[in-house]
DOZA-120349 format. One line per 3 residues: number of its first residue (from 1); their letters; for each residue x, y, z of C-alpha. Coordinates in steps of 0.02 Angstrom, whole numbers. Layout:
! DOZA-120349
NUM) A) X:Y:Z; ... $
This chain:
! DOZA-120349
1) XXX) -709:420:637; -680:429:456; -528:381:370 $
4) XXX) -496:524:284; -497:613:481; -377:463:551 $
7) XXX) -271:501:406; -262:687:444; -234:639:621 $
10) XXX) -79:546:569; -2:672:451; -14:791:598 $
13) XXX) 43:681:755; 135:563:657; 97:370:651 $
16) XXX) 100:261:811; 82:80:787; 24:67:950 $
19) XXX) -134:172:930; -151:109:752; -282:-23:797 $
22) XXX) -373:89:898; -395:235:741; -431:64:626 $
25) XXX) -578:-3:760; -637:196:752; -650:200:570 $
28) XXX) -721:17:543; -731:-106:682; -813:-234:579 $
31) XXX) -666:-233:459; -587:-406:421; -429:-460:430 $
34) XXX) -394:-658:365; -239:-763:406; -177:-920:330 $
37) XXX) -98:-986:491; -131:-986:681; -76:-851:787 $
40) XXX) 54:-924:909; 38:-795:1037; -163:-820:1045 $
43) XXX) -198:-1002:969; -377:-943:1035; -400:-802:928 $
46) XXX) -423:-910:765; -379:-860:589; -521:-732:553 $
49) XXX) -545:-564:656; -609:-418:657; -510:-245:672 $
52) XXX) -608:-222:824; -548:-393:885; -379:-351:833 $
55) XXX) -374:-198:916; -437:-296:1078; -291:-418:1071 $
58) XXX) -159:-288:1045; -219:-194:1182; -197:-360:1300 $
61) XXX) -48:-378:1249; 2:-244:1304; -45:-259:1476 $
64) XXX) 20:-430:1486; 210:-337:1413; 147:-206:1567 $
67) XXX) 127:-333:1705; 309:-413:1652; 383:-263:1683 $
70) XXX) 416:-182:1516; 400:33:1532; 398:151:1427 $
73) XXX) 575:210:1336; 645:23:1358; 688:-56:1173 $
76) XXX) 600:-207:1181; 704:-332:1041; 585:-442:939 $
79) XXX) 646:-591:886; 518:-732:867; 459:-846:721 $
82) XXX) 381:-779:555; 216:-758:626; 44:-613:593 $
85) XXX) 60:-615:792; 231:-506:752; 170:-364:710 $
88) XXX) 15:-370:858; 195:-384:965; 256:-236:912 $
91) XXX) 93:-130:899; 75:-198:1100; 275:-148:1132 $
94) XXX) 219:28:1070; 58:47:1122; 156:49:1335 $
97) XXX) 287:183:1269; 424:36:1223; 534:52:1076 $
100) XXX) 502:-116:957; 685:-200:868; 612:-281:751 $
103) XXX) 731:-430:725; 695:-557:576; 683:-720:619 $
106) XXX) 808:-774:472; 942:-697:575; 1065:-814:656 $
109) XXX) 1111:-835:829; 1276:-723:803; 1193:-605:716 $
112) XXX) 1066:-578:828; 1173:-573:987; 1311:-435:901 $
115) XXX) 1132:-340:878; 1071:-361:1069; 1237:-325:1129 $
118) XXX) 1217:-143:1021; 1060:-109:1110; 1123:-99:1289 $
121) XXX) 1040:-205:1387; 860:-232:1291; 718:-327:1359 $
124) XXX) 724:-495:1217; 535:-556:1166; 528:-703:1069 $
127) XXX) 448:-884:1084; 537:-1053:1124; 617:-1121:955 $
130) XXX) 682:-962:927; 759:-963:1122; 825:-1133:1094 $
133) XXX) 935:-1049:956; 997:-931:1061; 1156:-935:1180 $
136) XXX) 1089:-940:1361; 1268:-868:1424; 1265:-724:1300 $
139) XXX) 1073:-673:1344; 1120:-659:1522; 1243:-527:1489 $
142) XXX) 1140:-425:1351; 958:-441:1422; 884:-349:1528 $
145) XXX) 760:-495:1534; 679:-637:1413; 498:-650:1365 $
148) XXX) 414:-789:1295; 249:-754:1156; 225:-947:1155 $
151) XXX) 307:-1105:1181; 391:-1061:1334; 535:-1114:1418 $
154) XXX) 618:-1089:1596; 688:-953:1669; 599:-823:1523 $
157) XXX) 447:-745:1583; 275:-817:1501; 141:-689:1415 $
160) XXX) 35:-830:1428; 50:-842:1608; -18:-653:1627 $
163) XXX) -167:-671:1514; -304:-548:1621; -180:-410:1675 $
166) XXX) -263:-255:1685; -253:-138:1551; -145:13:1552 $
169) XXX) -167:161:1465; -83:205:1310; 92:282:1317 $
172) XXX) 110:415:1180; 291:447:1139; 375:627:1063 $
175) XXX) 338:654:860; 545:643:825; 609:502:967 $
178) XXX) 632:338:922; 489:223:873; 506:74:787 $
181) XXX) 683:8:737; 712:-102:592; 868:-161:504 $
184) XXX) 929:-177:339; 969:-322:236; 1121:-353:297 $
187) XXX) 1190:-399:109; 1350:-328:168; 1367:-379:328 $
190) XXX) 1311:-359:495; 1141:-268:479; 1101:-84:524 $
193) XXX) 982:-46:649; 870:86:579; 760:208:670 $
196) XXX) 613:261:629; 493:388:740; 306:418:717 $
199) XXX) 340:581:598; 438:495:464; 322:339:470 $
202) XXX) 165:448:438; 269:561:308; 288:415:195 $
205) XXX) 104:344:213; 62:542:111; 104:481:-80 $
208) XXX) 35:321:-57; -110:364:34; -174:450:-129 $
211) XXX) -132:314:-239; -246:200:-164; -396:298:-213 $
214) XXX) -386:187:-394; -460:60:-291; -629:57:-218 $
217) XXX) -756:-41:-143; -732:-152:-6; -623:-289:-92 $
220) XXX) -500:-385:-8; -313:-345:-26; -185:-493:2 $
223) XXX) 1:-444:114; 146:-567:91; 271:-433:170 $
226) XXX) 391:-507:299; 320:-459:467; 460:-383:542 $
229) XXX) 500:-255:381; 465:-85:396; 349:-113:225 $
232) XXX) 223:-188:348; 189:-23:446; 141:70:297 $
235) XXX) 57:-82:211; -43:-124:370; -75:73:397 $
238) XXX) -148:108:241; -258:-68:213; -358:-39:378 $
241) XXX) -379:127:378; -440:148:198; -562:-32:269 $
244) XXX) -498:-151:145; -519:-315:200; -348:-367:245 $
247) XXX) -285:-555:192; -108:-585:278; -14:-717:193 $
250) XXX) 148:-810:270; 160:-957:185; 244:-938:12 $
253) XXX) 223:-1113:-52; 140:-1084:-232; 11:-1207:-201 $
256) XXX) -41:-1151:-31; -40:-967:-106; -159:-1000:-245 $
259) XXX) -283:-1085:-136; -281:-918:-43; -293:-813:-174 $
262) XXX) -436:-934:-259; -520:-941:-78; -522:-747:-70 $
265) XXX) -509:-668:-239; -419:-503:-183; -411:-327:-283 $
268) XXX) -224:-296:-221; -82:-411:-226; 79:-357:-130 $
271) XXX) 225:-458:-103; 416:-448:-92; 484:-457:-305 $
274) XXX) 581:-643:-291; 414:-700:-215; 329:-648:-371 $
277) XXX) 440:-745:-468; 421:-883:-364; 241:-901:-396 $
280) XXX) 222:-815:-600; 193:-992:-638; 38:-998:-562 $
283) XXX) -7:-885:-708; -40:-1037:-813; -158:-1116:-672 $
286) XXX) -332:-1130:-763; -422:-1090:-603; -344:-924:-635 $
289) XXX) -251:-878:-462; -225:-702:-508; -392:-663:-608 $
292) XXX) -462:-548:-470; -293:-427:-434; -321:-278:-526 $
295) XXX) -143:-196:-433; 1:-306:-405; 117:-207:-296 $
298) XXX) 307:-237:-263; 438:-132:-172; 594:-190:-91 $
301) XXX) 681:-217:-280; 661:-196:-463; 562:-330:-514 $
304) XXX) 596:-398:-698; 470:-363:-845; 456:-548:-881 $
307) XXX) 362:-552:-743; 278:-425:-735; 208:-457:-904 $
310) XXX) 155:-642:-850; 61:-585:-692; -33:-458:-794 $
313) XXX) -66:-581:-923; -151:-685:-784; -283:-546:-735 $
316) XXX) -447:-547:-795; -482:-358:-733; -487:-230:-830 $
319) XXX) -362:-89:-836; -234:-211:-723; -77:-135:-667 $
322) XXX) 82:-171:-612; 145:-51:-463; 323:-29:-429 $
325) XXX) 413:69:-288; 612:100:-295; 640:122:-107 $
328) XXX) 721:65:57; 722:60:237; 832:200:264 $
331) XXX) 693:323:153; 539:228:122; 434:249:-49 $
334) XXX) 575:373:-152; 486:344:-356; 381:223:-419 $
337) XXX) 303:192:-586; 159:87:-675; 158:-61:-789 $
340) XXX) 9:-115:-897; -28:-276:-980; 15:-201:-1140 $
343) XXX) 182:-124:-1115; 254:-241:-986; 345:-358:-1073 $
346) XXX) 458:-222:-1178; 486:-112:-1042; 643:-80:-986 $
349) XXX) 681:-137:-830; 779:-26:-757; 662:133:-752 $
352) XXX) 596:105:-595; 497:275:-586; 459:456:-562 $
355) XXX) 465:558:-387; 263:513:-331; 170:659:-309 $
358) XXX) 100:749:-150; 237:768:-54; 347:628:-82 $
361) XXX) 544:623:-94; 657:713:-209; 795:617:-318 $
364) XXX) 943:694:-367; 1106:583:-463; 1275:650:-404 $
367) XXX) 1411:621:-525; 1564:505:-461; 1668:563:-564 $
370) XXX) 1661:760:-615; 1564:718:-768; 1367:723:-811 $
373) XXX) 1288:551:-756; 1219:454:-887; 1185:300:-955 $
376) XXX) 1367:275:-982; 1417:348:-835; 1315:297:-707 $
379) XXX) 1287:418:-551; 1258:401:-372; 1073:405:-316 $
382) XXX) 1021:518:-178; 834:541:-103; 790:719:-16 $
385) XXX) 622:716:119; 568:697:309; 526:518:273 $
388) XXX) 707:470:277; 749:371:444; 809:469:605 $
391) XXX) 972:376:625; 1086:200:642; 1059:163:820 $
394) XXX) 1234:128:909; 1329:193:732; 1299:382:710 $
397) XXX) 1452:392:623; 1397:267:477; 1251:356:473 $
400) XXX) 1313:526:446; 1424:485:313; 1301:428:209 $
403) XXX) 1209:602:221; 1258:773:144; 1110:898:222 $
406) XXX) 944:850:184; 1006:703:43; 1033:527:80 $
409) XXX) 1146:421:-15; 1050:249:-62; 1212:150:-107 $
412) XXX) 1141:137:-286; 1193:189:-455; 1112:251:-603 $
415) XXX) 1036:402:-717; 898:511:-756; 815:514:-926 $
418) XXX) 769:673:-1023; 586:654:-945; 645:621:-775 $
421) XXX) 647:427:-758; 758:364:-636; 868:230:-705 $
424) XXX) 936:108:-578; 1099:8:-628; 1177:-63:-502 $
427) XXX) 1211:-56:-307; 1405:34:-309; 1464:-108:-203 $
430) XXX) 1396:-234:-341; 1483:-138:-493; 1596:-250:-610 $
433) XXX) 1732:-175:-743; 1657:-190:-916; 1481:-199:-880 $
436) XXX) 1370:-65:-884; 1215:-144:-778; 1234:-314:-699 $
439) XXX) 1031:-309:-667; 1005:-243:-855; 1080:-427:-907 $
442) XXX) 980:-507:-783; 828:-428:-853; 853:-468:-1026 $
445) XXX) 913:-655:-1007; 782:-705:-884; 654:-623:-1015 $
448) XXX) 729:-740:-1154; 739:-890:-1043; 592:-939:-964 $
451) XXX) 673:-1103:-890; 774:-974:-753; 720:-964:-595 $
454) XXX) 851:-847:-567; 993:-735:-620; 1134:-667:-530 $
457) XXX) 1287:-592:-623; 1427:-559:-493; 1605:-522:-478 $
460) XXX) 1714:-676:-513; 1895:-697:-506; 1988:-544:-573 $
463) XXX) 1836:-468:-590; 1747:-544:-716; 1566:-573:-740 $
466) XXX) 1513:-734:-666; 1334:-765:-709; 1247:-875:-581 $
469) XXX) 1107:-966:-645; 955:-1064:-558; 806:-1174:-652 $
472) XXX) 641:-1220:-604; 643:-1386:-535; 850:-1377:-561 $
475) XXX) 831:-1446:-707; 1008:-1439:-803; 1016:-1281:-956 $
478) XXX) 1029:-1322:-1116; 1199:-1244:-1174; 1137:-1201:-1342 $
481) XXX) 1031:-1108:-1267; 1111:-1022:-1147; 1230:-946:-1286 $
484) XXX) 1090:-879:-1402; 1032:-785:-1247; 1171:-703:-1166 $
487) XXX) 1274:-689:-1362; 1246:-479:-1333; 1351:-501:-1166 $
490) XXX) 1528:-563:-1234; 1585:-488:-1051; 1507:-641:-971 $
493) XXX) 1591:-809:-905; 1526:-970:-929; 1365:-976:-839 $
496) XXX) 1369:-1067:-672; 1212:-1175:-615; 1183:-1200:-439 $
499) XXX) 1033:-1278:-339; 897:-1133:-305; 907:-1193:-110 $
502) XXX) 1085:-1122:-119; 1079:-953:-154; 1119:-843:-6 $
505) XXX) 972:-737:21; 911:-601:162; 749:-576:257 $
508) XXX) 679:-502:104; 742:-627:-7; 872:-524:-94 $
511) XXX) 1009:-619:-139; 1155:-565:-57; 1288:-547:-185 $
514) XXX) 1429:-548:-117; 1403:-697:-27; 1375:-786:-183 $
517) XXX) 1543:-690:-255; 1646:-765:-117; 1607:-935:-190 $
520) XXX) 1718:-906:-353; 1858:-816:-263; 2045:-900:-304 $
523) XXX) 2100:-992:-133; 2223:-919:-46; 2400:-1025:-64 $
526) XXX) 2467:-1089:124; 2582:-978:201; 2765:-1057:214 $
């Protein structure tokens, strides 16, 4: 099997996790797939495989989920530590007809069991340090049962124990029911459980699909996507089936990534934006780190041009981009733009793109207010395609008033240039009196400052500006400094510098805003 033939398969049946392996092994068998860490759920299996070998493994875990009971229409909650041996769970949950929950493992314990509770009863998989979290009380009452992947523990049923089940044959569920659930960030809350069904996972594979075909050859491309994220489906998806040697990265430490990146000298770079800016330093690294990626690739956020510009700057290939894609769970890839070394570093930051071609969402801005959206009066940004997700599972209602027909409201804010840019702003939520773009400062003083590790305006006490400020090594800020910087923002407080270790971040390592907001909020006086 070709490819190009799985691919057609897919936009025509949809996409299946569970038979993804399979198509891979069909196209390529011998295709490799690196890890920099051991598989917990098959310590045997070693860090190198093929997609042949992978395909094997998914297949047996499968009948190992089989044997301990799990059929096909059950949701099947993962929950396990940050491990490659994730997403070979889930392909294995789907592969028997099961509905994977893909639950990060930076979730806490009451998170986690408001979510189980929502399911009704789902079958829990995880491994023994992430049980050990977990109240034993409250699983008896929302589990159907508990599986261990590794490090087991009593009373949960071992997958190691039923290594050698027989195999089963693949359970193909219906184009539009429920496939894979994953949730959102949770920046405001409780997190949304997010459905996703094989048709609008294979719709949003079609724009980048096409894309890809700038790269060619058999060069490896390096994954630091968390696991559980529905960014890994199409990532994963589009790597083996298009035979790039796949590198999956977990561990984030700068030094352990540029030994990686120096051991295997990939083509493609993709990783989550604050992870970027996390390692940029490793731009200055004489052994060169980044001299082999020809495409970095970021979604989940605008990333700033600082950055950008650095990481480009650190390439030795010609005709090195930068690839951005303004998206979310909810609707997948919605724009997405380019970024070359030599226009990086003045771009402005908040164009994050142009509706990708070949069948790919529509953007619209609705006004808030009765009057045109524009850079002054920021509108509300809506995406239009059968990519966007089915529903909330367990909150219809939420889900439905975020959509008006076909259009889905992204909880963002922003405008459309004269050639059909979309400028993002601000989340609505996030919005602070007197200041037109909270991220728009964060772009410009973290380009001036290269001593920030990060920038955070927020909403202070009666809603003010606040911004938040973090510095490599937490090194203090030299005032002076500061003020030259930020002297075009007169809206803003006087910065405040907390320890990077104490920003309040999600899965994806967004920092969750209002989290950090609550910090400056005027104490309530005692009641009398």
């Amino acid at each position: 099997m070709k490819g190009s033939t799985a691919y057609r398969s897919i936009q025509k049946r949809g996409l299946h996790i569970g038979l993804l392996p399979e198509m891979a092994a069909a196209v390529n068998p011998r295709t490799p797939i690196t890890l920099d860490h051991d598989l917990d759920a098959l310590p045997e299996a070693g860090r190198r495989l093929t997609v042949a070998q992978y395909a094997d493994h998914v297949d047996d875990l499968a009948a190992r989920l089989w044997a301990a009971g799990v059929r096909p229409e059950e949701h099947v909650a993962l929950y396990k530590t940050a491990n490659a041996d994730h997403w070979m769970l889930a392909a294995a949950v789907s592969r028997i007809g099961a509905v994977v929950v893909n639950l990060s493992p930076a979730l806490d314990a009451e998170t986690v069991a408001v979510l189980l509770e929502r399911l009704q009863q789902p079958t829990l998989l995880t491994d023994g340090p992430k049980l050990d979290t977990l109240d034993a009380a409250a699983l008896a009452d929302r589990t159907r049962r508990v599986i261990t992947s590794a490090f087991d523990r009593p009373g949960a049923i071992s997958l190691a124990g039923l290594a050698g089940s027989p195999r089963v044959r693949p359970v193909v569920r219906d184009l539009d029911a429920a496939a894979v659930i994953t949730h959102t960030s949770g920046t405001t809350g409780i997190p949304k459980l997010v459905v996703h069904t094989a048709r609008t996972q294979g719709v949003r594979l079609i724009p980048q699909w096409r894309l890809l075909r700038a790269l060619r050859g058999s060069e490896p491309v390096a994954i630091h996507v968390p696991f559980v994220h529905s960014r890994m489906v199409a990532a994963m998806s589009l790597a083996l089936l298009r035979q790039y040697p796949v590198l999956l990265l977990r561990e984030s430490d700068p030094a352990a990534v540029a030994e990686q990146l120096l051991k295997h000298r990939p083509v493609l770079l993709e990783a989550l934006p604050n992870s970027l800016m996390e390692w940029e330093h490793l731009a200055d690294d004489p052994r060169g780190p980044f001299s082999s990626v020809k495409v970095f690739s970021s979604t989940f956020d605008a990333i700033h041009p600082a950055t950008m510009s650095r990481l480009l700057g650190a390439s030795d290939r010609r005709g090195a981009l930068f690839f951005q894609i303004y998206g979310q769970s909810e609707v997948g890839p919605a724009v997405g733009r380019a970024y070359f070394r030599s226009s990086a570093h003045k771009a402005n930051g908040r164009c994050v793109g142009w509706p990708m071609p070949h069948g790919a969402a529509r953007i619209r801005v609705v006004s808030r207010d009765g009057r045109t959206p524009g850079e002054d009066n920021p509108g509300r940004i809506e995406v239009a395609w059968p990519g966007i997700a089915k529903t909330y599972h367990g909150e219809q209602d939420r889900y439905d008033a975020n959509r008006d027909g076909q259009w889905w409201g992204t909880g963002d804010v922003g405008y459309r240039t004269r050639l059909g840019c979309l400028h993002l702003l601000d989340r609505e939520i996030d919005m602070i009196p007197g200041v037109k773009s909270s991220l728009e400062i964060e772009d410009v003083v973290l380009g001036r400052l290269p001593e920030l590790s990060e920038l955070v305006v927020v909403k202070g006490p009666d809603s003010g500006a606040v911004p938040v400020i973090c510095t490599l090594d937490d090194r203090p800020l030299d005032p002076a400094r500061w003020r030259r910087a930020a002297a075009e923002f007169p809206q803003l407080a006087d910065p405040v510098q907390i320890p990077q270790a104490e920003l309040p971040r999600t899965a994806t390592l967004k920092v969750q805003r209002l989290a950090l907001a609550r910090r400056f909020e005027q104490p309530r006086p005692p009641r009398t």
